[in-house]
N, C-alpha and C positions, 0 to 999 in steps of 0.2 A: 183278376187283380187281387179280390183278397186272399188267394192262395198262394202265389206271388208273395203280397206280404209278410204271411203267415209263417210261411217256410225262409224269406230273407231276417224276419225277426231272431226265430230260431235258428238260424247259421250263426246270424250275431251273438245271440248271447250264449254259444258254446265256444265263441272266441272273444267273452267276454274282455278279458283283458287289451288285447289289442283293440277291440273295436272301440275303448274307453280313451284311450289314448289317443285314436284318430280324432275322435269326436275331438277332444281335449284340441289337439293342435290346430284342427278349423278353426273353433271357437274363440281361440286365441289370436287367432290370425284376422278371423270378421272384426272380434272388438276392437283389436290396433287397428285396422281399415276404419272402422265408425268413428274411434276417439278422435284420430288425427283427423279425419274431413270436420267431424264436431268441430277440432279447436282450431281449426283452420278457419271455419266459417265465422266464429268467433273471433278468433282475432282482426279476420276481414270486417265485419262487424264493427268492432271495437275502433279500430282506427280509421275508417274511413266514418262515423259517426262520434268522432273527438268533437265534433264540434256543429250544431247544429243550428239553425234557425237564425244565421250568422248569413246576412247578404254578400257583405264584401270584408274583408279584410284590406287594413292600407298602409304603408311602412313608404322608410325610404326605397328609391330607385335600385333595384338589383336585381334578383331572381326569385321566379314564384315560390320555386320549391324551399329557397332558402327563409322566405318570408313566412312561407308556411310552417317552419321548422323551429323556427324561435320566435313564433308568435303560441301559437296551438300545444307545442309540446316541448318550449322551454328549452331546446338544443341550440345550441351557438350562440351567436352577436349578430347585430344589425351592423352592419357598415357604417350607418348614419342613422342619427335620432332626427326627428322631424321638430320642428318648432313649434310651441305651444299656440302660438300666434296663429299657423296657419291652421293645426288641429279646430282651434275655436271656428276658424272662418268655413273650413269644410263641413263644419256641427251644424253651420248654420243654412247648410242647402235645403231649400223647400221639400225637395223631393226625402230627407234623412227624417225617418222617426226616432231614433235612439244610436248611441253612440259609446262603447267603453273604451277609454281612454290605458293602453296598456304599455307601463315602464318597466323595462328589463333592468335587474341592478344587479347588487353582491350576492352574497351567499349566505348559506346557517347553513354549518354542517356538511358541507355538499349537498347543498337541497339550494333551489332558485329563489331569490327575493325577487316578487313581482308587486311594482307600485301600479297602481289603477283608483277607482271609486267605488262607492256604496252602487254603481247602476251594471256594476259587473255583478254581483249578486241577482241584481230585479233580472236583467237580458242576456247573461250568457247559458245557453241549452248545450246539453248533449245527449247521442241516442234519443233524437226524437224532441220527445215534448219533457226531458227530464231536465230538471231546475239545477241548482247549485243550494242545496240543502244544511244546514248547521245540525250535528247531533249534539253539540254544547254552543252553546254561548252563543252572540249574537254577532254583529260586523263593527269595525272601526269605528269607533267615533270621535276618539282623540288622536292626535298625531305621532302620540308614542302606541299605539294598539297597535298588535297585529291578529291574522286571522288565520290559521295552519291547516292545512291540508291533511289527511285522515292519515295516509302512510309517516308523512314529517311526527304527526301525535305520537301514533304507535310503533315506529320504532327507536324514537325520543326520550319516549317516556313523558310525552307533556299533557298540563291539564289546565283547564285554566287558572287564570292571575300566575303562572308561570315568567318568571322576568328571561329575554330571550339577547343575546349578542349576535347581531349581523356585521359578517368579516368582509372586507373588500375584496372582492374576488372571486370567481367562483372554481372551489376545489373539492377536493374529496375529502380534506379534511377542517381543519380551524380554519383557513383563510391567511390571506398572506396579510391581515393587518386589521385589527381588532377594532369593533366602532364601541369600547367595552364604555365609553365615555358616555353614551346614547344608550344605553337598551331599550326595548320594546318589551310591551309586556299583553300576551297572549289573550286574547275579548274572545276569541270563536277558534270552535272547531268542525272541521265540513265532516259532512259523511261521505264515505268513501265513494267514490264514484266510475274507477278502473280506470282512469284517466289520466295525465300528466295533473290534470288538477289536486291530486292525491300528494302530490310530488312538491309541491310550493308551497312556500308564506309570501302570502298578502298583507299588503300594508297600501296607507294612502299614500297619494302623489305627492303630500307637502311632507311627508314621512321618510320617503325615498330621497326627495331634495334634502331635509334635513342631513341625513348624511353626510353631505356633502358642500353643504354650504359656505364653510368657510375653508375650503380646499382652493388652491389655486393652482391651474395647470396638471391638475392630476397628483399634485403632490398634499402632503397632510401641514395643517397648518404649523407654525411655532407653538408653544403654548402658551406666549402672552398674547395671541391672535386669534384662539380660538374661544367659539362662541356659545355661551356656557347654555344647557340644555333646559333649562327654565326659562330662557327667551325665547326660544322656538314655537311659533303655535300653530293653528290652523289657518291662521292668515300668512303665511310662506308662499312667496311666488312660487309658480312653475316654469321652469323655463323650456326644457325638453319634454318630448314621451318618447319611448321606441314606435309604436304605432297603435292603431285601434282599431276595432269590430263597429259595424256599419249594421245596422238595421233599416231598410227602404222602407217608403209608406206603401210604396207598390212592389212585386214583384217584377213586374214588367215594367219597368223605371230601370230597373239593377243595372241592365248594358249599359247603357247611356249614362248614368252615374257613374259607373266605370271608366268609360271612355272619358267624361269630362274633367276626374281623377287624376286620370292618366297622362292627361293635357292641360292640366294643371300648371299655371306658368309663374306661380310665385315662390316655387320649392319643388324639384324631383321627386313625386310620387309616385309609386306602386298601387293600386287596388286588382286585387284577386277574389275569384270565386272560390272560397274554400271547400265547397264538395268537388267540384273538378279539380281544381290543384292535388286534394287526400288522392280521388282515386287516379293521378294520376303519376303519384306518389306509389300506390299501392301497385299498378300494375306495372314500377321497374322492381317490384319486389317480388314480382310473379315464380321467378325460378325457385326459389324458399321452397312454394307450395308445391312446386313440381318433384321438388329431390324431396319431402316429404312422402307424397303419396307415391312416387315409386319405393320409396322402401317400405310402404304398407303395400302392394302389390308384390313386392318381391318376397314379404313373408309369408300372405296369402299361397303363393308359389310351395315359400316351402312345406306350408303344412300341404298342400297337396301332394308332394311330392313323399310326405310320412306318409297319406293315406295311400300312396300306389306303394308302396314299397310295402306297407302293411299286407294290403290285397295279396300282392302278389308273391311273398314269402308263406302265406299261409295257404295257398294253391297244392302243393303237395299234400300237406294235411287233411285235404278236397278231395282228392281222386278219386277216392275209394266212395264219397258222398254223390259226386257228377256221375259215376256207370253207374252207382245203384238208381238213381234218377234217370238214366238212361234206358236202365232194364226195365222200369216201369213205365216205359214210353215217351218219357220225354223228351222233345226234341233239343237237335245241337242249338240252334236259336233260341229256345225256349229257355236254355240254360247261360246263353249267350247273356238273354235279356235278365235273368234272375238274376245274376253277376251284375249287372250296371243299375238293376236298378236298388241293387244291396248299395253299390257306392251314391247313388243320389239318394238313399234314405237317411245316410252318414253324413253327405254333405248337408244335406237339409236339418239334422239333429243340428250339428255342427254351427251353423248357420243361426239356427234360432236361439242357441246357448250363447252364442255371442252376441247375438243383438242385446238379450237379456242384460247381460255381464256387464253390454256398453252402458246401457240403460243404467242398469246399477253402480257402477261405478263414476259415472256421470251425475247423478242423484246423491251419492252418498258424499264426493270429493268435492260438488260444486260451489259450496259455502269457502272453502281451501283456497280451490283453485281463483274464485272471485277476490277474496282479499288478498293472496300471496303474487299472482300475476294479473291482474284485472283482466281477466276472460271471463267475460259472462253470456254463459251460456243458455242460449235464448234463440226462438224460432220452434219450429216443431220438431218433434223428436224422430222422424225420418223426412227426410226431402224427398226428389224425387233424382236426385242424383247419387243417393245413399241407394234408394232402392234399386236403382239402375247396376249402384255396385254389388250386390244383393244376388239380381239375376245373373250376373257374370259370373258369378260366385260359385252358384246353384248347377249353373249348365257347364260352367269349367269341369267343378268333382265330378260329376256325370259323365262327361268325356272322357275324363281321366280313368275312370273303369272302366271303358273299352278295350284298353291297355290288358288289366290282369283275365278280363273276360272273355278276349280272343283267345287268348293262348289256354286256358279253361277249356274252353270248347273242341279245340284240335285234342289235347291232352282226352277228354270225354270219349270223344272217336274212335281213340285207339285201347284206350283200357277197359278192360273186361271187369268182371266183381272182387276181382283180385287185386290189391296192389303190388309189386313182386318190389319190395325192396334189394 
């Protein structure tokens, strides 16, 4: 074995250059295989733990996924808003320990206005046991306060006592009709969290009403009709919410609360499981992940495909190396196996250069990559499905020098200490 070695080291580094460049193109092929399963696993991650510790979710009558969509991550409209009246009644089942109360409204910016309570702060989780955190300021306490979301701050430019204008409607830009009459003015800002939460302002429920209060039918008042903004206070009815997050006193209560929800006979309601709803979200998005890692496989391919083409372009260069190893008695096999196991030394340089590389480059971008697309990259730094692609990896370039190694060895057979050009 270690002569073997000895002698595959030294073939390598008198074809220094080319054997740099194989390495090179493995290497780069493992690290695109590692990053993309990495940020695959993360994003899996990511979106199927939006939202945790979260028994049921409850909306009007439609579809889970849709309910899950513009509750969780702030996409589309509810069909129907549920009644304040029957919200309170459902608060009041024995079996409900906690309850956040969640209204979808206008816009800032193209960012979501979400009306809710100070108990969205205490009870809503994501990733686990992780809280909803303020890196400035504290939660609403008056009815013009609002509370912004990390990405709304930073690419805003807001900080607090900032005065904010929510437009009716939700656009990509100003809004199709300015509340410049009302503003709000900025009490908190969360810490970033990779979330849709990142993505919204918060304000309270009698804040969101305010808006809209003296609106009729959808349209904006006159202006000897409307209602000047220092009457407005914390004692404002509510009359709508979009819907709310459900915390059970038991977990084994959930179904049954569901079902009684769901059969709920004084309003059309919806109550869903949001870990099953996410991952059943996530798995029609299955194909994403698939057309990703074949083209991390299909590159794997091509640097394979550099290292035989390397091998085997430099075989001429050989000949004269293989009969002088042959006249010292080495066998055709013996040369056979010197050859394949020069390419599993490559693949395995190869191999470990890239894990490194992922390694590093996963370590040095991850701070980037967290705040620019919230993929937080988390779990251990190989799986066992990384390392499964590892050994395919390993034994593929290994195969693959059978290739320039057979033909090596017939070539051996026939040539004497001469090469006759």
């Amino acid at each position: 074995m270690m002569v073997f070695l000895k002698l595959a080291i030294k073939s390598l580094k008198n074809r220094a250059f080319a054997t740099t460049l194989t390495v090179i193109s493995i290497a780069l092929s493992v690290a695109l295989l590692l990053t993309v399963e990495r940020a695959k696993r993360a994003a899996e991650e990511g979106f199927t733990q939006t939202i945790s510790k979260t028994d049921l979710i409850v909306g009007a009558r439609s579809g889970p996924l849709q309910l899950i969509l513009y509750t969780v991550f702030n996409m589309g409209n509810a069909t129907h808003n549920i009644s304040y009246e029957t919200y309170e009644k459902v608060k009041a089942h024995p079996a409900i320990e906690w309850t956040i109360p969640y209204s979808l409204g206008d816009g800032h910016r193209g960012f979501r206005v979400v009306g809710t309570t100070q108990d969205f702060f205490k009870h809503y989780h994501y990733r686990g046991d992780q809280q909803v955190k303020f890196a400035q300021g504290k939660e609403f306490a008056d009815i013009w306060d609002v509370v912004v979301g990390a990405d709304v701050a930073r690419k805003l430019k807001y900080s607090l006592g900032d005065r904010i204008v929510v437009a009716h409607g939700v656009t990509k830009g100003e809004g199709i009709l300015q509340h410049d009459d009302r503003p709000f003015v900025i009490s908190g800002i969360l810490e970033p969290t990779g979330t849709p939460l990142d993505r919204a302002v918060y304000m309270s429920l009698q804040g969101m009403e305010a808006l809209h209060v003296d609106w009729q039918d959808g349209a904006a008042p006159a202006m000897d009709k409307v209602i000047p903004r220092e009457q407005l206070t914390n004692e404002l009815k509510v009359h709508t919410i979009t819907a709310f997050f459900v915390g059970a006193k038991s977990r084994i209560e959930t179904l049954k609360l569901q079902r009684e929800i769901n059969t709920y006979e004084g309003e059309p309601l919806l109550a869903i499981i949001p870990g099953a709803t996410l991952s059943e979200l996530w798995n029609g998005l299955s194909y994403v992940e698939g057309v990703l890692r074949m083209i991390s496989w299909m590159v794997v391919a091509v640097g394979f495909m550099a290292m035989l083409i390397a091998l085997t372009t430099t075989l001429n260069e050989r000949r004269r190396e293989m009969a002088i190893l042959r006249a010292v008695g080495a066998k055709s096999n013996q040369i056979l196996g010197l050859l394949v196991f020069e390419s599993a030394l490559l693949t395995a340089v190869g191999v470990a250069l890239g894990l490194v590389t992922s390694w590093g480059l996963i370590a040095v971008l991850k701070p980037w990559i967290e705040t620019e697309f919230g993929l937080y990259l988390v779990g251990p730094w190989v799986t066992r499905y990384e390392l499964m692609y590892l050994i395919i990896t390993l034994v593929g370039g290994t195969l693959i020098g059978l290739i320039p190694a057979l033909r090596a060895q017939k070539l051996a057979l026939k040539d004497g200490l001469s090469v006759r050009i």
